[in-house]
C-alpha positions as CSV (number, residue, x, y, z in Angstrom):
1,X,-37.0,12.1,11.3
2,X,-37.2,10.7,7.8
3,X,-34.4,11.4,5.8
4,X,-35.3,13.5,2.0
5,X,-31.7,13.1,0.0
6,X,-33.0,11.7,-3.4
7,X,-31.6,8.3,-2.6
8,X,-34.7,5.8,-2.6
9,X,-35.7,4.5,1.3
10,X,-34.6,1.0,0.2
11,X,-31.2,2.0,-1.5
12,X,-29.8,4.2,1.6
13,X,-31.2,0.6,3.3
14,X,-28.9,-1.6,1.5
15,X,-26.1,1.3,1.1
16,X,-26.0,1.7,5.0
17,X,-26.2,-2.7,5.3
18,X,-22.8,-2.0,3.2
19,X,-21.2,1.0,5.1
20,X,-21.4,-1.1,8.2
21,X,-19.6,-3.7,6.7
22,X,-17.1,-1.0,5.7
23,X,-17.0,0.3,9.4
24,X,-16.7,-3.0,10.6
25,X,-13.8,-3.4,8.7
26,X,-12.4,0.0,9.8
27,X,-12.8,-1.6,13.2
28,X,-11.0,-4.6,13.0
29,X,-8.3,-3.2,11.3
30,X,-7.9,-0.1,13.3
31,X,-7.6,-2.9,17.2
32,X,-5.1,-4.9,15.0
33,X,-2.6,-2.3,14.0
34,X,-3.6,-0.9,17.8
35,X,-2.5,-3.9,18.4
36,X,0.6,-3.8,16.6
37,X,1.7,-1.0,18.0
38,X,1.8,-2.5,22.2
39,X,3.6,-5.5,20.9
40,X,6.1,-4.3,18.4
41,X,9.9,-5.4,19.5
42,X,13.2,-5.0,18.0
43,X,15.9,-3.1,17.3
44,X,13.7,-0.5,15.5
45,X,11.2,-0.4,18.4
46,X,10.7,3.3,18.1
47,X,10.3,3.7,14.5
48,X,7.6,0.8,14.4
49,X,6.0,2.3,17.3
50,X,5.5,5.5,15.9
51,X,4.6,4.1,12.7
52,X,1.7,2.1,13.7
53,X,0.5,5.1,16.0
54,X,0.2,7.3,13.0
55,X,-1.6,4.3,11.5
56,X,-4.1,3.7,14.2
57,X,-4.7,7.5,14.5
58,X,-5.8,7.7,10.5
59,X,-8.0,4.7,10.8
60,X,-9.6,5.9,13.7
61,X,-11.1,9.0,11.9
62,X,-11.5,7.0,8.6
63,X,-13.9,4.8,11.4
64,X,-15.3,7.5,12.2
65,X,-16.0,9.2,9.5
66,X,-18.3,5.6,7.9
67,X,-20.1,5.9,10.7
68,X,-21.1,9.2,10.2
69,X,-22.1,9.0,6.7
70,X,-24.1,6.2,7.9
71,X,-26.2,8.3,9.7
72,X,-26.0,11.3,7.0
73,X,-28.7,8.7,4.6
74,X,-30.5,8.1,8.1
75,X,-29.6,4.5,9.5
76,X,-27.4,3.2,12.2
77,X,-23.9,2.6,12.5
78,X,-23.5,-0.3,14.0
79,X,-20.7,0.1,16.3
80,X,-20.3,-2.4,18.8
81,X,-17.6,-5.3,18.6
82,X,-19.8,-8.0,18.3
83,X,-21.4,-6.5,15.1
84,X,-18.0,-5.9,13.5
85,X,-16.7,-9.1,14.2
86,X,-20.4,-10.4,12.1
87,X,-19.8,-8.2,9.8
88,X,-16.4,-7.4,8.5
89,X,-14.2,-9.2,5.6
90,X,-11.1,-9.4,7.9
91,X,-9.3,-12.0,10.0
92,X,-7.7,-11.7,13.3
93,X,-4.6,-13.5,13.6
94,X,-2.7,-15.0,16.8
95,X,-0.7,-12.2,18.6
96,X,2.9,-11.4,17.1
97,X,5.2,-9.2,17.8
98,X,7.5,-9.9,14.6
99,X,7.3,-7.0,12.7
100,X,6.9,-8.7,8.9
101,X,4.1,-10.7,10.3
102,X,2.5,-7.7,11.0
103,X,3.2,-5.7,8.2
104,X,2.3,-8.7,6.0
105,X,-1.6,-9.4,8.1
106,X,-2.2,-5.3,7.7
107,X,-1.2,-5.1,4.1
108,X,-3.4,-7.8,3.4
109,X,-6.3,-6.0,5.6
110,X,-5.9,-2.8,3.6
111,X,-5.7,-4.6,0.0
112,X,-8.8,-6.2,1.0
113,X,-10.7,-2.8,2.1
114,X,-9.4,-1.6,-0.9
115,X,-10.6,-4.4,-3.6
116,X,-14.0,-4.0,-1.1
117,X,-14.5,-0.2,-1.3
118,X,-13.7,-0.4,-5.2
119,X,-16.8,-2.8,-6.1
120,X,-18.7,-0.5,-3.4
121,X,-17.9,2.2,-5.8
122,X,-19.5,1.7,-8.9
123,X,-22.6,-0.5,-7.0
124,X,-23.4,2.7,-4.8
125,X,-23.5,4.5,-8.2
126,X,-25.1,2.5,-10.5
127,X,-27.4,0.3,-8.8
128,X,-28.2,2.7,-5.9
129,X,-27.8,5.7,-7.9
130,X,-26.1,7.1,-4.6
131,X,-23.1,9.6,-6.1
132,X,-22.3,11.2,-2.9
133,X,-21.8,7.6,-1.4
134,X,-19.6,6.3,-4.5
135,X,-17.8,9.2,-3.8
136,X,-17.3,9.0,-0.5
137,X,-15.9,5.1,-0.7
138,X,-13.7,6.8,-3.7
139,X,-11.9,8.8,-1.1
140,X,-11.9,6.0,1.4
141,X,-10.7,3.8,-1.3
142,X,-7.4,6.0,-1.8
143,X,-6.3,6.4,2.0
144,X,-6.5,2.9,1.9
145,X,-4.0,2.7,-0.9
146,X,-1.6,4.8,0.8
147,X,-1.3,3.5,3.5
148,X,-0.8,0.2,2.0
149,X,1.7,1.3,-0.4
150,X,3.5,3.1,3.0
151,X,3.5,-0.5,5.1
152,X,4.2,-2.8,1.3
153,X,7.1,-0.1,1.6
154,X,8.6,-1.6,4.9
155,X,8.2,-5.2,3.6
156,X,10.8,-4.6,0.3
């Protein structure tokens, strides 16, 4: 059924080309610190485990939530692995299980989403004149920094 919002046919076509991105991203990011989280070792094995669970539980609904504004302007969310590993603006490294390696690879995942989502925000605006989208990369934007502030708090 064709979707009646206000945002032009070909805008929520380039806004959703850009949310999958985003949700590919969210992806990644969510099997790394998933990741994290089985191979953590060390004296503070507990704390780190935890840590990362809360993590990978936040990113899982932040995930989820891209996908579903996908389909709120009527397109697809392209969720398969395959496509996120096309699509997304992050690198997998080899596996470690030293925690400041890991820290260090998902701080730099998160800063990345966030310098991503905060171009996404004014473009989804202005050139798409898509408000309800800018806004919703807006809030997606600040989890991001959050949790990057709470992880760049572990590497002092």
């Amino acid at each position: 059924m064709k979707v009646n919002i206000g945002v032009a046919p070909e805008h929520a076509k380039e806004i959703a080309l850009e949310l999958n991105k985003v949700l590919a991203d969210e992806l990644v990011i969510y099997a790394k610190t998933r990741n994290c989280h089985w191979n953590i070792e060390g004296p503070n094995f507990m704390e780190m485990h935890k840590f990362y669970e809360g993590q990978y539980e936040e990113l899982e609904e932040f995930g989820d939530e891209v996908a579903e504004r996908i389909r709120s302007i009527g397109h697809y969310a392209e969720g398969r692995l395959v496509d996120a590993l096309k699509l997304t603006h992050l690198l997998e490294e080899e596996y470690t299980n030293d925690q400041k390696k890991q820290l260090q690879s998902l701080l730099n995942d998160h800063e990345t989403i966030v310098r991503n989502l905060r171009r996404l925000i004014d473009e989804f605006d202005e050139k798409y004149k898509d408000k309800g989208t800018s806004d919703f990369v807006t809030g997606l934007m600040e989890k991001h920094e959050k949790m990057a502030w709470m992880i760049r708090s572990y590497l002092k």
